[in-house]
TIVO-512958 format. One record per residue: residue in one letter; x, y, z of N, C-alpha, C in turn. Coordinates in steps of 0.1 Angstrom, whole numbers, plus 5000, padded with zeros to 4 digits. Each point is the difference from the previous one (the first is absolute). Layout:
BEGIN
AXYZXYZXYZ
...
% end
This chain:
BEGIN
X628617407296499650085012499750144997
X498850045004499950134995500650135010
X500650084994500950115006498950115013
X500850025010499250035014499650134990
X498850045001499550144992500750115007
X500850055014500150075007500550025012
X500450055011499950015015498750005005
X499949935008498650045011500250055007
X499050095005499850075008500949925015
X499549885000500649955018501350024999
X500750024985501950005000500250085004
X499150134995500450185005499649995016
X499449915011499950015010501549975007
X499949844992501349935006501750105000
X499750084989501050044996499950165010
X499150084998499950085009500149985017
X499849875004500149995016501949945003
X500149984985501649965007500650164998
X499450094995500550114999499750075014
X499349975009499950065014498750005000
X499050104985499350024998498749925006
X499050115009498449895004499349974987
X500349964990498549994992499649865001
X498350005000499549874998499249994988
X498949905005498750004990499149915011
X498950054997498849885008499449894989
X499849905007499049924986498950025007
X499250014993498349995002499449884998
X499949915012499549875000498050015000
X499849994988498450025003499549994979
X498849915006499549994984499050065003
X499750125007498750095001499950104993
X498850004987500350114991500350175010
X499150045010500350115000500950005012
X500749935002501250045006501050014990
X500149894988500750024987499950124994
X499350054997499550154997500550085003
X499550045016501550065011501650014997
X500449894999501349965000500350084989
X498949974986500850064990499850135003
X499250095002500250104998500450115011
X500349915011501750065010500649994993
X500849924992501249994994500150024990
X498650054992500250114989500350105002
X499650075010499750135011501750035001
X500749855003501450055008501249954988
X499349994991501150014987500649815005
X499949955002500149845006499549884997
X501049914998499749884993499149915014
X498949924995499149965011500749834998
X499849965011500649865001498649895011
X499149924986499049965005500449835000
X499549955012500449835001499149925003
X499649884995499249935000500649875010
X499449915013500649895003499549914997
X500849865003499749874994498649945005
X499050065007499149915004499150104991
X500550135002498550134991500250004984
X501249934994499750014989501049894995
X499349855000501249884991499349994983
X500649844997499349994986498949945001
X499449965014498649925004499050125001
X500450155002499550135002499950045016
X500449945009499950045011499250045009
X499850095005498950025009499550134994
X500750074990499150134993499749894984
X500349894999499249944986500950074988
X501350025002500850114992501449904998
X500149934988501249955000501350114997
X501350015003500850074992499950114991
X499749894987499450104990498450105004
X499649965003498850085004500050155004
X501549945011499650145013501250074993
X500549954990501150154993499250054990
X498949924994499450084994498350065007
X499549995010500350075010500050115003
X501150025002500750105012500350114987
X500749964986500450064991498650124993
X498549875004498950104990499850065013
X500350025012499650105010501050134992
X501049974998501350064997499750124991
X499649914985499150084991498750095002
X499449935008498650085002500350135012
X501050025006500650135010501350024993
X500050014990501650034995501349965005
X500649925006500949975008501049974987
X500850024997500849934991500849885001
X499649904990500949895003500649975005
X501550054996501350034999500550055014
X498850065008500550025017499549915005
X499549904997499249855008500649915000
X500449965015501549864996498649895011
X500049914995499349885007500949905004
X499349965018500749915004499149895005
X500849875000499549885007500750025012
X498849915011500650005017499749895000
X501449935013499949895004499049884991
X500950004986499949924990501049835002
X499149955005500749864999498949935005
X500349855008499149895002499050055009
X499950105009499150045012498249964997
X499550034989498949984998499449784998
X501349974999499849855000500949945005
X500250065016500949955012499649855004
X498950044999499249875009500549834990
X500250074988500349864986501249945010
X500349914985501549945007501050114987
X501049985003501350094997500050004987
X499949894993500050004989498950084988
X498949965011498850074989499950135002
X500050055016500450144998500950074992
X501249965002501150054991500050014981
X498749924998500050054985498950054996
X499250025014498950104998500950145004
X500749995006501050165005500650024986
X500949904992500450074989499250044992
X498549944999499050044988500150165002
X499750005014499050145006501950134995
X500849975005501050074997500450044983
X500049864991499850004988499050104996
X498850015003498650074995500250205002
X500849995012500050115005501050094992
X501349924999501150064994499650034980
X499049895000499750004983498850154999
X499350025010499050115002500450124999
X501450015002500950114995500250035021
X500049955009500050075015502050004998
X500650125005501449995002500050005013
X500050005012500150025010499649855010
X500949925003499749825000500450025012
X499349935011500249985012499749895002
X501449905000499849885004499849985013
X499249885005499749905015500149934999
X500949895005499949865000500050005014
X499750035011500750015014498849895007
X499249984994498849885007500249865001
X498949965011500749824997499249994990
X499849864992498949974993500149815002
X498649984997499349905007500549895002
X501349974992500749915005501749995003
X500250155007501350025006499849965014
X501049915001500450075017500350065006
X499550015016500550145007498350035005
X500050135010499150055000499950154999
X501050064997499250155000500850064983
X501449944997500150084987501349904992
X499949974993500949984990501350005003
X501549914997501350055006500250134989
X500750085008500250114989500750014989
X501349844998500349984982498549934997
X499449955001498849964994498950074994
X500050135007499450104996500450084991
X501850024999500450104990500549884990
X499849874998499549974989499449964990
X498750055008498749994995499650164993
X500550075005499950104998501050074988
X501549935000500649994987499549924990
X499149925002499349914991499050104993
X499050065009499150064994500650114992
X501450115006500550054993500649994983
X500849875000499449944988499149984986
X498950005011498749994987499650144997
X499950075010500150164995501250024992
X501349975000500150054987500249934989
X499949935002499649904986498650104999
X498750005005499550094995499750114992
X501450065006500250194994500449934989
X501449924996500649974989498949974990
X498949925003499050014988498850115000
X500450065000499250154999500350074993
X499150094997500150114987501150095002
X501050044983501150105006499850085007
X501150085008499450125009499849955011
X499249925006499649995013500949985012
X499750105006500850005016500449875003
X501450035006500249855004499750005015
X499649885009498949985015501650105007
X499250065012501250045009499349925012
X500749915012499449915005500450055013
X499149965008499850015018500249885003
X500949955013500349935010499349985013
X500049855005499750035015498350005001
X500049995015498150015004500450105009
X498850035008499950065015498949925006
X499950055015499549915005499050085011
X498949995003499249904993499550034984
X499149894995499650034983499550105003
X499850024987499150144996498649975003
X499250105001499150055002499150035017
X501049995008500350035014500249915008
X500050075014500149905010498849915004
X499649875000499149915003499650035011
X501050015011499849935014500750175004
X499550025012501350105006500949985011
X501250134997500949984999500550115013
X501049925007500850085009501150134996
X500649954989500950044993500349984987
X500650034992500849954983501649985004
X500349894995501150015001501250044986
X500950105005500650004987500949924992
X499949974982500849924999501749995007
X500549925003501450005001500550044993
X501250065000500850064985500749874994
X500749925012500549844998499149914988
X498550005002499049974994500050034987
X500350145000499750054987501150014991
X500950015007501649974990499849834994
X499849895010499749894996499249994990
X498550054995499449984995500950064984
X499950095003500950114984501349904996
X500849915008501449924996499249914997
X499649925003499249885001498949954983
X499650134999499050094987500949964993
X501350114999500950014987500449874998
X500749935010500549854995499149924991
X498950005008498049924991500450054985
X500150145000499950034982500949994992
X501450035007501849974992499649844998
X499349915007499849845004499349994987
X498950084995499150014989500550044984
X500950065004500650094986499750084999
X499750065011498650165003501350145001
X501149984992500950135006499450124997
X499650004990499250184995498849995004
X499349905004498950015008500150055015
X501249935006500250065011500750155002
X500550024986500150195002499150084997
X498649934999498750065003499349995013
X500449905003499650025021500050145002
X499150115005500150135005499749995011
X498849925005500150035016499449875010
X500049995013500249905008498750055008
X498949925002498949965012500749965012
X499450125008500749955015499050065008
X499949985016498750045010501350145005
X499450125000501250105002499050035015
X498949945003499050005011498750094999
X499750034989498850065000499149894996
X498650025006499049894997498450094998
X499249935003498850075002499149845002
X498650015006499149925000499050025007
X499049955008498650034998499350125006
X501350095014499850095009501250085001
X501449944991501050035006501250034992
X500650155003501349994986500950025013
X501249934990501250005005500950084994
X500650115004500650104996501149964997
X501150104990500949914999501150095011
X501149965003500650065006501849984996
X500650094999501250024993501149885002
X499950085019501349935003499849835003
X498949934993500249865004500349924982
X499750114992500249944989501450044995
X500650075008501650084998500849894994
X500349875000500849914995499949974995
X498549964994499649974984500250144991
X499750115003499950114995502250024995
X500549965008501549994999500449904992
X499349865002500449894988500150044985
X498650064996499850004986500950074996
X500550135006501250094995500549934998
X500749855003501349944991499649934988
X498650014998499849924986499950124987
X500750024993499950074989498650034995
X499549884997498850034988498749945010
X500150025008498949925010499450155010
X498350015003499650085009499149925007
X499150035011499149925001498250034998
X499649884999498550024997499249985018
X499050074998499050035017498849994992
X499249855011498950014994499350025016
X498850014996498850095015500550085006
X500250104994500250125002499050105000
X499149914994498550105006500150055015
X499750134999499350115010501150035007
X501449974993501250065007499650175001
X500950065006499950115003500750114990
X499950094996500750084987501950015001
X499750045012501550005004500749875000
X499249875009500349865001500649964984
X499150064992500449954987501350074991
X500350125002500850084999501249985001
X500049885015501349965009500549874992
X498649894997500349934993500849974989
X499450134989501149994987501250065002
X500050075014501650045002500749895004
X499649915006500449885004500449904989
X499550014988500549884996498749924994
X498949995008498949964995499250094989
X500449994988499650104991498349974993
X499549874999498949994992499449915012
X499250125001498849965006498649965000
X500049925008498749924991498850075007
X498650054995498750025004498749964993
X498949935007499049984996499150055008
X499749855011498550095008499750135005
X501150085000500050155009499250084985
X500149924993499450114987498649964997
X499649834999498649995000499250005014
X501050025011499550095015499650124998
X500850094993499350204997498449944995
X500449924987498550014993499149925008
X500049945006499149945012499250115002
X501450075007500050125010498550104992
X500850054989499050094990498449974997
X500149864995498949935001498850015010
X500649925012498950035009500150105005
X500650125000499750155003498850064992
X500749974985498950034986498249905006
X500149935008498849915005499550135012
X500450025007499650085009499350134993
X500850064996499650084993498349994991
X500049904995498949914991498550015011
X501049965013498549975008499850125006
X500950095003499350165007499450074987
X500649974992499650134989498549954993
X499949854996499350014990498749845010
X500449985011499349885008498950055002
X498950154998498750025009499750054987
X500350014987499749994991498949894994
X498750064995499349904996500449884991
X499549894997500249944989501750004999
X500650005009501550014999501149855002
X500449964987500549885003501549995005
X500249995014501349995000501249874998
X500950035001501049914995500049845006
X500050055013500249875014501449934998
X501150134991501749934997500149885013
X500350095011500549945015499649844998
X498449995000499549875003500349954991
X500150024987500449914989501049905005
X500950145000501349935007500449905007
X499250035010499949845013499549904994
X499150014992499449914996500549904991
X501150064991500849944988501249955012
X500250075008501349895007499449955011
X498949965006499349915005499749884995
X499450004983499549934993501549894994
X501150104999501349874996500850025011
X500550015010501050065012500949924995
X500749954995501149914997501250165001
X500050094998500750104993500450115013
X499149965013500150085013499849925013
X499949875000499249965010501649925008
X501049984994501049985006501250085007
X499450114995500150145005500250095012
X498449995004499150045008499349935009
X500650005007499749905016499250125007
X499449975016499050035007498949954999
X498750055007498849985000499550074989
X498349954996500050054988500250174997
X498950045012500650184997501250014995
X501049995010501950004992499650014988
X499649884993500449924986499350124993
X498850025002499350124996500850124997
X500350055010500950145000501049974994
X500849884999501250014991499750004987
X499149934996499549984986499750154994
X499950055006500150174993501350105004
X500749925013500850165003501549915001
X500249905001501049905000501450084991
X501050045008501350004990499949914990
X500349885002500049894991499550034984
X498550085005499150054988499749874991
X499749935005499949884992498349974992
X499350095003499150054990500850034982
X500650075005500950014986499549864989
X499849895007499649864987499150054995
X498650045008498849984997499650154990
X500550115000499550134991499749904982
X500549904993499849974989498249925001
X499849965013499049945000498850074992
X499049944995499250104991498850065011
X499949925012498550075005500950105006
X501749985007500650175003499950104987
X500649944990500150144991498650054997
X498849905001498950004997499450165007
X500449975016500150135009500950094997
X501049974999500850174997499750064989
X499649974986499550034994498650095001
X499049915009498750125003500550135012
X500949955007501150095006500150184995
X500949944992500250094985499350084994
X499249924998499050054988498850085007
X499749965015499250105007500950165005
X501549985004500650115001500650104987
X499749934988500850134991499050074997
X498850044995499250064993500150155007
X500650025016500250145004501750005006
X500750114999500650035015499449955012
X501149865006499350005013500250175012
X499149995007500050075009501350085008
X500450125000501650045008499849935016
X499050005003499649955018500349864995
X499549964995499949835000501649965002
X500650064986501849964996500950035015
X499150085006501450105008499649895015
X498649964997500049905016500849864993
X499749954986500349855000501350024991
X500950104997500749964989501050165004
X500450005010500250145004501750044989
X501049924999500650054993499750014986
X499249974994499749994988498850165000
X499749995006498950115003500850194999
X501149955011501250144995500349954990
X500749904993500250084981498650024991
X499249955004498950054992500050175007
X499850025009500050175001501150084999
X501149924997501550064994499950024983
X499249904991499650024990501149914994
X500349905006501449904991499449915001
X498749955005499449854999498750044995
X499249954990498949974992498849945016
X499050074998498949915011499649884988
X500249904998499749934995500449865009
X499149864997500249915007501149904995
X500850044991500949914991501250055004
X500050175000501250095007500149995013
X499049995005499949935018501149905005
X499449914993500449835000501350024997
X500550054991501350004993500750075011
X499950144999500750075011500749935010
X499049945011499949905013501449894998
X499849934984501149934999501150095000
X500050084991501250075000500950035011
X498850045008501450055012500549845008
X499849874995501249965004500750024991
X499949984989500850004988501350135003
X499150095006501350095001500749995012
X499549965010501849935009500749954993
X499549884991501349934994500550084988
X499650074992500650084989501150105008
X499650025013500950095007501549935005
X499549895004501249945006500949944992
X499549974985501349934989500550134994
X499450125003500650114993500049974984
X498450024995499650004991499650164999
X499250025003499750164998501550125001
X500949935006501150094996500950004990
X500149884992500549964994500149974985
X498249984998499649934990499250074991
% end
């Protein structure tokens, strides 16, 4: 067995919140290079280890829906790393909701040894940060909405398991997995249908899950694996989806926020937490929910930037002779018109609705389509028609107005790369603010 190389960073969390202490960390759910970009260089910016995660449908050993198995997207994420300087050594990678979810529909069996491949692959890829799922039915359980809950934790001690039998054959030095518990509810990537309310997990719920867990892995021979459990998935009631965020609010998560205090080495994990509020998030890692999860709110800025950077395209340079413009926008519709598998279960209404959401949708579920080549095809002539000047101070200050004061403050570059980035950043910096990275690190 090769010896853990170190503490991880999530110990110094775990270890600091049982000390009173708010600190968190955000993961950055997104295989978008220039939101990856961003990330790193906020968190080069703020002296801070960046914590990037790949899930089980965006990146297995089949490749997923970015064509990126495991190995791929660490090596990846690592040459973005080198090519902006990011160092290694501050880059901890995680797997989400790693288990059978991507071959639910199989029978139990076949899913479950396609879940150990994909867990096996991940943990071998060098990812330390393992977030098991087993909480689904699959195609030939009974029941109809979820798994009995010993069935789940151990399935989930099972996959625990193959991860570390994984680490153990791995090269000396390598981090040993620090593992996440639990789902929330609904899955990731928003709300489908909408919603009256979120409901929060029970604390009853969530104590069950964490006793229930440990037995599955003591059941396994998992004891030092289970003193790597750091933190527990639970709904603390923040959500988001196609028009609508749900804020989080203290006093309903007060009991779960009081449970975890009695677990030593345990905090919790918050996923959709996109477009919380600075403060909302603030509250959270005082709470107990320390690692928080974000994706769409970050490839939503660059949307954002994008088709601003389009507007701009067409006032400035559209009565211009012989002037080829980009037509980003339409591209766009047109690549998630042409496959809708990725939005169309989504986005209900008449077609306008579908229309308007397909570009301005919380959900952001464009997000699939930017790898398409006739999009990058567009953002690319995008680009390439906006760098050759300083865009315009009138133009920035009508389409890009915060970006426009730091360009006349002299701390942002007029350039279309410092644009784009920027835009991310400022989500990036609610959350660097609320794990108390910038004070700390």
């Amino acid at each position: 067995m090769p010896p853990d190389a170190g503490r991880s960073f999530l110990d110094v969390i775990v270890r600091e919140q049982k000390r009173g202490q708010p600190l968190g960390v955000y993961a950055v759910c997104s295989a978008h290079p220039y939101v990856l970009a961003a990330a790193m260089r906020h968190a080069q910016q703020a002296d801070a280890p960046l914590l990037v995660e790949a899930t089980c449908n965006q990146v297995n050993q089949f490749g997923g829906y970015t064509g990126m198995t495991p190995g791929d997207f660490v090596a990846f994420v690592r040459g973005l790393a080198h090519q902006h300087g990011f160092p290694h050594d501050r880059l901890i990678l995680g797997g989400d909701h790693l288990g059978p979810s991507v071959w639910q529909a199989e029978p139990a069996a076949d899913a479950m040894s396609k879940a150990r491949d994909l867990v096996s692959a991940y943990v071998q890829a060098g990812y330390t940060k393992i977030h098991l799922d087993a909480s689904m039915m699959l195609g030939d359980d009974q029941g109809e909405d979820a798994p009995d809950i010993c069935l789940a934790a151990a399935r989930a001690a099972e996959l625990a398991r193959v991860a570390e039998a994984a680490w153990r054959s791995a090269p000396e030095g390598r981090m040993a997995p620090r593992y996440v518990i639990g789902t929330e509810v609904p899955p990731p990537g928003g709300m489908r249908t909408p919603a009256g309310h979120i409901e929060v997990s029970p604390a009853e719920q969530a104590a069950q899950t964490i006793e229930v867990t440990k037995a599955a892995f003591l059941e396994q021979g998992l004891d030092t694996g289970w003193e790597r459990v750091v933190a527990v998935v639970v709904q603390p009631g923040v959500e988001y989806g196609d028009a609508a965020v749900y804020e989080y609010r203290p006093e309903k998560a007060r009991a779960l926020s009081r449970l975890i205090e009695g677990y030593d080495q345990l905090i919790y994990e918050a996923h959709s937490t996109d477009y919380q509020t600075c403060p909302a998030l603030s509250r959270m890692v005082a709470d107990h929910f320390a690692i928080l999860k974000v994706g769409p709110a970050l490839t939503f800025a660059f949307r954002e930037a994008v088709f601003a950077l389009e507007m701009i395209e067409a006032e400035w340079l559209g009565a211009h002779p012989g002037a080829s413009l980009s037509g980003l926008r339409a591209a766009l519709d047109s690549a998630m018109l042409a496959e809708p598998r990725y939005w169309e279960g989504y986005y209900g209404g008449d077609p306008a609705a579908q229309a308007y959401a397909r570009k301005y949708s919380l959900s952001d579920r464009c997000r699939y389509y930017w790898p398409a080549p006739s999009v990058q095809s567009a953002l690319e002539r995008l680009l390439h028609n906006l760098r050759p000047a300083p865009i315009p101070l009138s133009l920035l200050s009508q389409y890009l107005p915060v970006q426009y004061q730091r360009v006349r403050d002299g701390t942002l570059a007029n350039t279309t790369d410092a644009l784009i980035t920027d835009k991310i950043e400022g989500v990036l910096a609610d959350y660097a603010c609320a794990c108390g990275h910038e004070a700390r690190l």
